[in-house]
TORLO-853141 format. One record per residue (C-alpha): x, y, z; residue in three letters. Coordinates in steps of 0.02 Angstrom, whole numbers, plus 32768, in hexadecimal, padded with zeros to 4 digits. Each point is the difference from the previous one (the first is absolute). Example, Ala and Ser with C-alpha at 12.3 -4.5 7.8 and 13.67 -1.06 7.14 Angstrom:
BEGIN
82677F1F8186Ala804580AC7FDFSer
END
This chain:
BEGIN
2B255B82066BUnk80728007808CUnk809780707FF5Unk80B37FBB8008Unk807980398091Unk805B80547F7CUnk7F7B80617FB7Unk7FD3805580BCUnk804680AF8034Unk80847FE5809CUnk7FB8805B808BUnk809080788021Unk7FEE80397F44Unk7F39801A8010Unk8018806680A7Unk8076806A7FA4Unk7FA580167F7DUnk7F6C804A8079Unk80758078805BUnk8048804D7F65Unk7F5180247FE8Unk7FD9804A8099Unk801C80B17FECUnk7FD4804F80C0Unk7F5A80677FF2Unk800B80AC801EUnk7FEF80978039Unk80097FD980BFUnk7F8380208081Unk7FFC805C80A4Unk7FAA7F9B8086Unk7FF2801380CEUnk80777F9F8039Unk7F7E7FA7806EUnk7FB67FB97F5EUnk80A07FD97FA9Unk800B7F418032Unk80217F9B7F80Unk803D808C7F81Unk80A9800C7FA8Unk806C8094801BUnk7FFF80717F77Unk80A7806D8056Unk806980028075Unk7FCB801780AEUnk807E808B805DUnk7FEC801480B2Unk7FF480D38033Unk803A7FE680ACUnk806F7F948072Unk7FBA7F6F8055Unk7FF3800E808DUnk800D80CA7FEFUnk8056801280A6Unk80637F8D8083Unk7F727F9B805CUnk800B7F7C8086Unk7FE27F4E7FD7Unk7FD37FE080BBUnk7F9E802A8092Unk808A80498070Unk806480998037Unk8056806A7F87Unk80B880308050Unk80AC80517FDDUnk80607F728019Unk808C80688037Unk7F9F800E8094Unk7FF77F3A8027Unk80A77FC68017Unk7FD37F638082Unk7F6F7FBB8036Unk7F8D8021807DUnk800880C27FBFUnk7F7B8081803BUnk7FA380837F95Unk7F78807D8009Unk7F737FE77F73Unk7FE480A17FC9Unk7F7E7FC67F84Unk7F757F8A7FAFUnk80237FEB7F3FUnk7F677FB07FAEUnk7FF57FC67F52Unk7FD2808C7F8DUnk80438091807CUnk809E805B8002Unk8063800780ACUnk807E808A8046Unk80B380007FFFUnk80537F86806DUnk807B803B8088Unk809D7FB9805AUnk7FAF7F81806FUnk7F527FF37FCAUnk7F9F7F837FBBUnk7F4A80027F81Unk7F787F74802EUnk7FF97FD17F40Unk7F877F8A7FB1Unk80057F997F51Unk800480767F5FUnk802A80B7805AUnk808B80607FD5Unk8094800B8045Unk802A80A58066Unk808E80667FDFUnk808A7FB58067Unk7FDA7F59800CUnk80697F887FB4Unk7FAB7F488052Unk7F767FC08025Unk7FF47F8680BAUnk7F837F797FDDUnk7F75801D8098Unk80237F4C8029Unk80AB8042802EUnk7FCB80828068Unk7FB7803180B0Unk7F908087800BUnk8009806380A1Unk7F7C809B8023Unk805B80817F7AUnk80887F9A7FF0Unk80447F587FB9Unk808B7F7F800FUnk804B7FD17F68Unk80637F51801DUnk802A7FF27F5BUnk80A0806A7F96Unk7FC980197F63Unk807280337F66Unk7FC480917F95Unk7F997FD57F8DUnk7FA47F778067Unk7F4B7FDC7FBEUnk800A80AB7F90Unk7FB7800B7F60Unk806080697F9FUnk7FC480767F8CUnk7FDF7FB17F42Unk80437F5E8041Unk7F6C7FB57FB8Unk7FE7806C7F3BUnk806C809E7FEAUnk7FA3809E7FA1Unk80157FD87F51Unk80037F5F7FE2Unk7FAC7F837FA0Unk7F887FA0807CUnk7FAE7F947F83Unk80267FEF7F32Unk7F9180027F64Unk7FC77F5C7FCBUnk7FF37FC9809BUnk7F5D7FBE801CUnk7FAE803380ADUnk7FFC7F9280A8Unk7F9A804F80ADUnk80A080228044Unk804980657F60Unk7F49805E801EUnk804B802B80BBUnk80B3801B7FC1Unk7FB5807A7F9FUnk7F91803F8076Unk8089800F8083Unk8075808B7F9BUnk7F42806B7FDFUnk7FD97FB77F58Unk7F49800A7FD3Unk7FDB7FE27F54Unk80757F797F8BUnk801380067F42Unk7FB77F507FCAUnk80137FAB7F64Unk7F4D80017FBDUnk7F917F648016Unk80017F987F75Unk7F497FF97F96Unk7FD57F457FF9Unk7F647FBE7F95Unk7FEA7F4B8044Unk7FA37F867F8DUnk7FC57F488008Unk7FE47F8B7F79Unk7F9A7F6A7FF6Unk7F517FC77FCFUnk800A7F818099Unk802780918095Unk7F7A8012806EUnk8017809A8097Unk7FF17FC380B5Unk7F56801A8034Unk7F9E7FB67F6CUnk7FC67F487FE2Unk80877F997FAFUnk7FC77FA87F6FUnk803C7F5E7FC9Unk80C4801B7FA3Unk801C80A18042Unk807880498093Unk80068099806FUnk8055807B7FB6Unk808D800E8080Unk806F80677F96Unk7FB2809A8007Unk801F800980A8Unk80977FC08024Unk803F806D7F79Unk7FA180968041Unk805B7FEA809BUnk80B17FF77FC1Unk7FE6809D7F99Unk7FBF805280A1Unk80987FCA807CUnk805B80467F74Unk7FA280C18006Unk7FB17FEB7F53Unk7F5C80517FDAUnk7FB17F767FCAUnk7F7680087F8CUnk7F927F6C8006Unk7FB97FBE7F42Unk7FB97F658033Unk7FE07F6F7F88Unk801D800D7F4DUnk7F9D7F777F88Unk80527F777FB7Unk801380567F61Unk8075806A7F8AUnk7F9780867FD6Unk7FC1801580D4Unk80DF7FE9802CUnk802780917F76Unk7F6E807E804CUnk80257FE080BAUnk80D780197FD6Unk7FD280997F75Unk7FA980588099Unk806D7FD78082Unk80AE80367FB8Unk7FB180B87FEFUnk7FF8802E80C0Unk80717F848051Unk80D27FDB7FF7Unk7FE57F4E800BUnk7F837F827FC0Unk800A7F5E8067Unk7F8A7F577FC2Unk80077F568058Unk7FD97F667F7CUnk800880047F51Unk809D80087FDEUnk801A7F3F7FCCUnk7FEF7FC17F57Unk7F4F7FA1800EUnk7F6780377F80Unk7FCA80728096Unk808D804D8024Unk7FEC80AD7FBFUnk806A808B803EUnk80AA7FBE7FADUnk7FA280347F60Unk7FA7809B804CUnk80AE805C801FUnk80387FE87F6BUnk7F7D80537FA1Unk8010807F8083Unk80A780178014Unk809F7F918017Unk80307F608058Unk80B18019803EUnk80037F5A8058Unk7FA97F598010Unk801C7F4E8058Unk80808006808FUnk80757F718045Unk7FBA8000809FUnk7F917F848065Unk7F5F80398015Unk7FEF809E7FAAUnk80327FC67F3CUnk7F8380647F9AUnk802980B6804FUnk7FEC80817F75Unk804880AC7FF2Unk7FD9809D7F8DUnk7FBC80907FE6Unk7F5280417FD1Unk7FED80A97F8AUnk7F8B80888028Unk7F8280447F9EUnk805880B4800EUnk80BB80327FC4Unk80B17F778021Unk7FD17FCC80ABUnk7FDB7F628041Unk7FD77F8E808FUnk80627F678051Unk7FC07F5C7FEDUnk80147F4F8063Unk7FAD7F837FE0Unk80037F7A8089Unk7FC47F4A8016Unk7F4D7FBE8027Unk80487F87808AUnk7FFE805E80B0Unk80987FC88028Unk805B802E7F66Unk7FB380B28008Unk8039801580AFUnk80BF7FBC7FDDUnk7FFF80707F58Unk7FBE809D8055Unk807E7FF68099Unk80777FC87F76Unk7FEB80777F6EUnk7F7A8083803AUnk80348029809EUnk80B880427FB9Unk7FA480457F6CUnk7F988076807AUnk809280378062Unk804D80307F7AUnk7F83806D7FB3Unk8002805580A1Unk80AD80238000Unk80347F78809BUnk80C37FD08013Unk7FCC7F4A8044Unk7FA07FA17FA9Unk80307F3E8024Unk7FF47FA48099Unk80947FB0806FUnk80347F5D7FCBUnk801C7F9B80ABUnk805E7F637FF9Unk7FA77F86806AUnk80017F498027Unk7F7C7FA47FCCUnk7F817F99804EUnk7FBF7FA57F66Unk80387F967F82Unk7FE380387F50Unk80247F6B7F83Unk7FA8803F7F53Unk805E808C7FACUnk7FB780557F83Unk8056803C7F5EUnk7FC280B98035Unk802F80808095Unk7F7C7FC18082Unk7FBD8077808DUnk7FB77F678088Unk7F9F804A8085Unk80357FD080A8Unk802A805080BBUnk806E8004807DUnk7FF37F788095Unk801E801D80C1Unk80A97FCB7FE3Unk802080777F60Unk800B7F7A7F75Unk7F8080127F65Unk7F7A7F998004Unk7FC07FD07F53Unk7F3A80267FE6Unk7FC77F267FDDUnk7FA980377F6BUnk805D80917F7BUnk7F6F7FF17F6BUnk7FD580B57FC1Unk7F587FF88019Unk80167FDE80CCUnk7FF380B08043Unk7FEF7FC080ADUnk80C47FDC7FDBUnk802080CA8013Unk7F9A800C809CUnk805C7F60805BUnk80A780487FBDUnk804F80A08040Unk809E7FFF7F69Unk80207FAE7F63Unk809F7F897FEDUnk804480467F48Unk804D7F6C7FD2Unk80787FF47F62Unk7FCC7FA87F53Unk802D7F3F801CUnk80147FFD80B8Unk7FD77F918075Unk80207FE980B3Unk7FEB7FB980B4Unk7FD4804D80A6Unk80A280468043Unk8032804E7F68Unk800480947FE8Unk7F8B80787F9CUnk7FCF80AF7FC7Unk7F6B804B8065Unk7FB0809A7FC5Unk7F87803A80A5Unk7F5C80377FEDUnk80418087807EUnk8064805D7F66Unk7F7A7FCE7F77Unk7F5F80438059Unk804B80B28023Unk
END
């Protein structure tokens, strides 16, 4: 039997639900910052030095007093050759340093002359320009000052945060720690990529699709294959993996057919917390919690749906925040962009629908022709989903809500 709109969980209410669970994992972990990509920030990142530590010049040029250049056309003796990485003399009344990109400024020089602006004559040079003080300096700090916070906890890392924190001599990071994920697949008629496919079965696409989420997201991931068809093989396969792992994810089996089997497996194992959400694809996505064998604890469990395309929507959806939040991350949604449309969409649904769609050269969204769960080519085509409200319809030049792949991927 089908459920009734009114007997689904609102999506906003089942998300919630999840991240009230989501206690971040602890204690942290102390990685090289080289290998930190990817992590969330288990502290606060202070900086232990000014950046840059001393005035530099942002130019190749000629570092000056510019007391000394009041008109153009002005001669001075260069008393010295600054490179990047070396420390120059004091600068005297009427002198001038051949400086290059990155050195230091010497002591009594207030400019920097652009070399463009300059004539270079034996140990001399022209300088046709009058700078100000200041000119093409960069001042001490300008950049981070001693003491500050260069990057917060939570904050999961980027390459560049990697070089931000490289550049103020950070070499390790306090990380969140990875999130243990046991994946497992249900489904007498799953067949893995490489064997003959008999007659009624499918690749079992799932497992990696799902494998790869969980690994753009730095989970371990722990790998349990194929469980049986059956409620004795679904109770074994969850029983063992709640004991080592924080979450237990399953793809199929979470409907309410004869075969369906890990509905029923949870709760003899645990507790089912959630069931059926009013969303389009994605309806029977299960949440819980598994017990272990050994005192009060006990492992997260989703369940999501069979069809690839509603375990891809319900992962970026419901798993991806779920992860982020075990790890301790301050953002866990995507941006909602407001975008005209290039399609027309003229059969609302009574549930939330997530349509699968991308952005054309002109940046409308362009509706994928074809938005049946089972279509996984639909999330290859697409780089976004369209989250469109329960009821709605509309035509191209509307416009919608587009969650990129961009902030869903990451």
């Amino acid at each position: 039997m089908n459920s009734k709109p009114s007997d689904l969980i609102e999506m906003e209410a089942a998300l919630q639900t999840l991240l009230q669970a989501a206690c971040p994992l602890g204690p942290a972990e102390q990685v090289p910052t080289i290998q930190a990509l990817g992590r969330v920030l288990a502290a606060d990142v202070r900086s232990p030095i000014d950046v840059p530590p001393a005035a530099n010049t942002q130019m190749d040029g000629y570092a000056v007093r510019s007391a000394d250049l009041g008109q153009p056309g002005t001669r001075l003796r260069v008393t010295q050759r600054i490179a990047a990485g070396h420390v120059g003399q004091a600068l005297g009344a009427g002198e001038a340093a051949r400086i290059f990109t990155g050195a230091l400024i010497p002591e009594g020089a207030d400019a920097v002359v652009m070399q463009e602006q300059c004539v270079a004559q034996a140990d001399t040079v022209i300088v046709q320009h009058v700078p100000k003080a200041g000119e093409w300096v960069r001042p001490q700090g300008c950049d981070v000052q001693a003491g500050s916070v260069v990057l917060r906890a939570g904050h999961r890392l980027r390459p560049q945060d990697l070089g931000q924190a490289a550049s103020v001599g950070i070499a390790t990071l306090a990380v969140a720690p990875r999130p243990r994920v046991a994946l497992l697949s249900t489904g007498d008629e799953l067949t893995q990529p490489g064997a003959p496919l008999r007659l009624g079965a499918i690749y079992n696409s799932n497992r990696f699709l799902l494998a790869g989420l969980l690994q753009g997201l730095g989970c371990a991931v722990t790998d349990l294959g194929q469980v049986p068809d059956r409620l004795d093989a679904t109770q074994d396969a969850m029983r063992q993996a709640a004991e080592a792992h924080d979450l237990v994810l399953t793809s199929g089996g979470v409907s309410v057919g004869g075969e369906d089997h890990v509905k029923p497996a949870v709760q003899s194992l645990g507790r089912l917390a959630l069931w059926q959400i009013a969303m389009k694809p994605g309806k029977p996505l299960a949440f819980g919690s598994l017990r272990r064998a050994a005192g009060d604890t006990t492992a997260h469990f989703i369940g999501l749906p069979g069809n690839p395309v509603s375990s891809f929507v319900t992962f970026l959806m419901f798993v991806r925040p779920f992860l982020l939040a075990l790890q301790g991350a301050n953002t866990c949604g995507p941006r909602v962009l407001r975008l005209p449309s290039a399609s027309d969409w003229l059969k609302a649904d009574t549930r939330r629908e997530f349509l699968r769609a991308r952005l054309d050269a002109d940046g409308r969204v362009e509706l994928f022709p074809n938005q049946n769960s089972a279509v996984l080519t639909s999330t290859v085509w697409s780089d976004g989903l369209v989250d469109n409200a329960p009821g709605k319809t509309f035509k191209a030049g509307e416009l919608v809500n587009f969650l990129p792949y961009s902030d869903l991927l990451n």
